[in-house]
N, C-alpha and C positions, 0 to 999 in steps of 0.2 A: 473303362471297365463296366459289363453290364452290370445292374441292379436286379441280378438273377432273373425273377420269374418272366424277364425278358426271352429267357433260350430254354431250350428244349430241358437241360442236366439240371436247372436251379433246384427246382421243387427236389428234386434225390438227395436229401438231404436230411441224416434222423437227426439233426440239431433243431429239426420244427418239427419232427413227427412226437405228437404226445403221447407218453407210453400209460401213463397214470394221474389222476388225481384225488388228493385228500383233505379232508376237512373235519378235523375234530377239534376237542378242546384242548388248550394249553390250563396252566393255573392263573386264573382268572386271563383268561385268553383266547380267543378264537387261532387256530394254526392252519394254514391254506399251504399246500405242497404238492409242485407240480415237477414231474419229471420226465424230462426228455433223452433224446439219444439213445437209446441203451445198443451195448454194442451185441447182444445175442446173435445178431446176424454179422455183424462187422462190415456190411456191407455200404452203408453208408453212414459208420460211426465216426466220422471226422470230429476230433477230440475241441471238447467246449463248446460255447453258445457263441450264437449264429451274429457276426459284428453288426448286421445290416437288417436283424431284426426286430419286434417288439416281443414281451412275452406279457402277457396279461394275467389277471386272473381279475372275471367280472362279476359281480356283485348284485343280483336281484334280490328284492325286499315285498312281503306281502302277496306271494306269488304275484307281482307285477309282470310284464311281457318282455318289458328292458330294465338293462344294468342303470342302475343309479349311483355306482360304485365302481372304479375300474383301480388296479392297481398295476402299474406298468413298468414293467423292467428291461432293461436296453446295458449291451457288451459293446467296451470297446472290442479294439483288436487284441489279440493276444501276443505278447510281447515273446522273448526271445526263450523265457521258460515257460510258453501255454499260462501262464497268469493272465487274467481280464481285470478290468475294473467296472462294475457297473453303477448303476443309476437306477433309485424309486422315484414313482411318479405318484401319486393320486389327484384322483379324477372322480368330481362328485356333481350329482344333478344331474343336467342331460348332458353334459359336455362328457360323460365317461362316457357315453354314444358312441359317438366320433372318433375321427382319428387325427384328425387337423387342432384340434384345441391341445393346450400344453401345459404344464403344469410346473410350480417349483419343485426342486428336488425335496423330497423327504426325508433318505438317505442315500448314501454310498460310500462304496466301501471295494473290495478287491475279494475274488476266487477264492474259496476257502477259509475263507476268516468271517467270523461270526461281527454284525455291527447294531449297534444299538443306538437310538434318539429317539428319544421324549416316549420311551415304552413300547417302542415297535421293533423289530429286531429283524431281521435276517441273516441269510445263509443262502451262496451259493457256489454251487463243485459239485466235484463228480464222489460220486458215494456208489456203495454196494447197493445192488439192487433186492429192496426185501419183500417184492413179491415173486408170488410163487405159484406156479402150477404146471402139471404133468402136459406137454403141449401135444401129445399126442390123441389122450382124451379129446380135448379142443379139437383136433383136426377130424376125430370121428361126427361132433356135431355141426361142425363147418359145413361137411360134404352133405348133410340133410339137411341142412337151412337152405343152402343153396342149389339144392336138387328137389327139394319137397320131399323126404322120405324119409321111414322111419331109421334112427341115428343106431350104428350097430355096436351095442354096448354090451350084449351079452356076455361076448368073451372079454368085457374090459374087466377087471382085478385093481379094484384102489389098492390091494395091500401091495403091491407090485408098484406103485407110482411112485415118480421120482422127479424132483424138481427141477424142469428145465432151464431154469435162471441161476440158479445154481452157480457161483462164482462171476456171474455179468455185473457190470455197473452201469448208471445211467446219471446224466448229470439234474443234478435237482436245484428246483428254488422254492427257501421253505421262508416265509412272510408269518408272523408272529404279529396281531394287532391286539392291543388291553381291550379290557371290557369297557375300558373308561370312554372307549372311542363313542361320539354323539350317534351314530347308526348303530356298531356292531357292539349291542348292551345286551344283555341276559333276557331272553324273551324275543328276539327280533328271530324274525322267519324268514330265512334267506333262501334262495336258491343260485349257486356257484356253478360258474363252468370257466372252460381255460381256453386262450388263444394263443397261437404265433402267428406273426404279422410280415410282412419282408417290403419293404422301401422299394418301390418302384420309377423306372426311370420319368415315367410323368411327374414326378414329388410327392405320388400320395400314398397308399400303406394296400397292401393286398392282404387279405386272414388266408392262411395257406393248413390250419390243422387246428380244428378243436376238439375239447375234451369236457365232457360234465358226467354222466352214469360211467359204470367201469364194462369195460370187454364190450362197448357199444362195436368198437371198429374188428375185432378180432372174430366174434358171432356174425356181424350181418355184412360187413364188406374188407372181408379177410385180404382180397387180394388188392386193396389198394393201395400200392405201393408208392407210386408217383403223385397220390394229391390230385387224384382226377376224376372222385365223386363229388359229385355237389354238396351232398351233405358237408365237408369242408369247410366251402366258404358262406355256408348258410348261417343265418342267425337265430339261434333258439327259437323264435318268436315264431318261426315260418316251419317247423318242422311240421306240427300236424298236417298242414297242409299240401305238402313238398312230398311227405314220404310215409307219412301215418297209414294210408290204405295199405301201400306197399310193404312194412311191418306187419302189419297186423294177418294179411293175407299172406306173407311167410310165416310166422309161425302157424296160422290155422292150420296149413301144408303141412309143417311138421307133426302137429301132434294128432290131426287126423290121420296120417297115415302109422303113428305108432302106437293109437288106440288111447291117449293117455284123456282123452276131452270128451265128453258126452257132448261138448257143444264148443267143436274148434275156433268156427269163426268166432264165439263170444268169447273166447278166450284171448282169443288173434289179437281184438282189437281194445280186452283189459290189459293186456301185455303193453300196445303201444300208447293206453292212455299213460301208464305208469312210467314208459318212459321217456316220451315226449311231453312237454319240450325237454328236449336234455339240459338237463341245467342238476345237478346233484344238490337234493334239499337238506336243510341243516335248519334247527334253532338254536340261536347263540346259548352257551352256556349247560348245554344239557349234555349228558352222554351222547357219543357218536359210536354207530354200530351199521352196518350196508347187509342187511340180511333176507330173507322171504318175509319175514313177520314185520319187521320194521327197518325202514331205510332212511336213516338220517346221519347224513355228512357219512366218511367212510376213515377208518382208522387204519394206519398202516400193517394191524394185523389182520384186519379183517381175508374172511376167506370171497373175497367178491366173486372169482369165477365160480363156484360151485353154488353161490347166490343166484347170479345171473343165468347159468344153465340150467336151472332147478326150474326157474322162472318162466325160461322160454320154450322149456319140454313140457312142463307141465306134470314134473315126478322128482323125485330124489333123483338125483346125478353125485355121489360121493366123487369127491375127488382124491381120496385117498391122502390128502394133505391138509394141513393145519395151518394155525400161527406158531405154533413151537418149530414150525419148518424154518424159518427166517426169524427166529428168537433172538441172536448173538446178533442181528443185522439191524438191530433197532435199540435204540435208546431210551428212557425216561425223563432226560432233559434235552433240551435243544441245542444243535437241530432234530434230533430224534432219530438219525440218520448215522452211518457209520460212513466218516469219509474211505475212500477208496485210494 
């Protein structure tokens, strides 16, 4: 049997397409929550995680350039009722780099059931999905990022808006670490982003979809559906360089042609300081909130598209939706999620 990204169909797979990620505080706790699959499309929502994958979520310290922290989660196969079992890993120093160094387990535990050792916890399954946003909106700023023109909003109406996630789920893994942990203590400045990984027939790991800012892939490379931008399998580290002019001179495009920048291109290229390297910034311990005025770690209510489109037009973009949209779809204790 192939090791997927061997054939053409591997990558079509939204078991490695990241749809979100978040990072705020638990009590006395950092909470990191990455969620994949969702089935909005159904297209390639083949139910649970990927047997033959990694699922990461990396760990930079001190705005550094690389993870000094990786925490790595791996599915069996799914047995006869869709149950998995999987497996924590961590990975500290430069060996969370890599993909060849290995680690003892941390924990594990099975689909669905919440597991605990020595103050870490997880969770993972498919839960309702509790973001939210009107994807039609989205599709008016799609077509002027990608055409250079001003985005036609006139006749949009937030009070008219209605969430198109709205009853989808997606499967999530939600990583719980204390403050007690020697790195992630109250005051350390991290910056978090997400991988999936898929095992290739040479024996070594190919990264097939990363995640760190929110609505990066739905704003600037909507139609990649197959995992055939670069951006992919780049590494944070390399994005100014890789795609920073290419950001910055789309949005210049946009908001010079919608009059919103007295000075586009200085806009263009504050937009792509801000959000390269992608990597989502957080200080352990503090509130977490993903907004224009401040962006630290992102909470599951947060309204991040109307953050992010605010951001890249350079004007208020209402999105006509809230956190009380997906209120009943979230929790106060862990996993904060509402299984599905």
């Amino acid at each position: 049997m192939s090791h997927h990204l061997d054939t053409p169909l591997a990558a079509q797979s939204g078991q490695l397409f990241i749809d979100d990620l978040y990072v705020f505080p638990g009590v006395n706790s950092t909470v990191f929550v990455v969620d994949v699959n969702s089935d909005i499309t159904g297209k390639y929502a083949t139910p649970g995680f990927h047997p033959e994958a990694r699922y990461e979520f990396k760990v930079h310290f001190g705005g550094a350039d690389h993870e000094e922290l990786t925490y790595r989660f791996s599915f069996s196969e799914p047995d006869a009722n869709g149950d998995q079992t999987y497996q924590l890993r961590e990975l500290t120093g430069t060996v969370a780099q890599g993909d060849l160094a290995d680690a003892p387990v941390l924990a594990q535990g099975r689909t669905d059931n919440t597991v605990e050792v020595g103050g870490v916890r997880t969770y993972a399954g498919r839960v309702s999905d509790s973001f939210y946003i009107d994807l039609s909106l989205l599709a008016r700023v799609n077509s002027a990022v990608a055409d250079g023109t001003a985005p036609q909003l006139a006749d949009w109406d937030p009070k008219a808006a209605s969430n198109s996630f709205t009853g989808t789920t997606v499967e999530t893994i939600v990583l719980e670490v204390p403050h007690t942990h020697p790195a992630l203590h109250p005051g350390a400045r991290i910056g978090v982003w997400a991988a999936t990984k898929l095992a290739t027939d040479a024996g070594g790991w190919r990264q097939v979809n990363r995640a760190g800012n929110p609505m990066m892939w739905p704003i600037f490379w909507p139609t990649d559906v197959e995992f055939t931008n670069p951006a992919n399998t780049r590494h944070p580290s390399t994005d100014v360089d890789a795609a920073g002019r290419q950001i910055a001179e789309q949005v210049a495009a946009v908001v010079r042609a919608a009059g919103t920048s007295a000075d586009p291109a200085g806009h263009g290229q504050l937009v792509a300081q801000q959000l390269f390297p992608d990597v989502l910034p957080y200080v352990v311990g503090t509130p977490a909130g993903y907004g224009l005025a401040v962006r630290n770690g992102r909470t599951l209510a947060d309204n991040a598209p109307e953050t992010m489109l605010s951001l890249v037009l350079n004007t208020a973009v209402p999105s006509g939706l809230g956190p009380s949209t997906s209120q009943s779809l979230r929790r106060p204790d862990f996993p904060y999620l509402v299984p599905a």
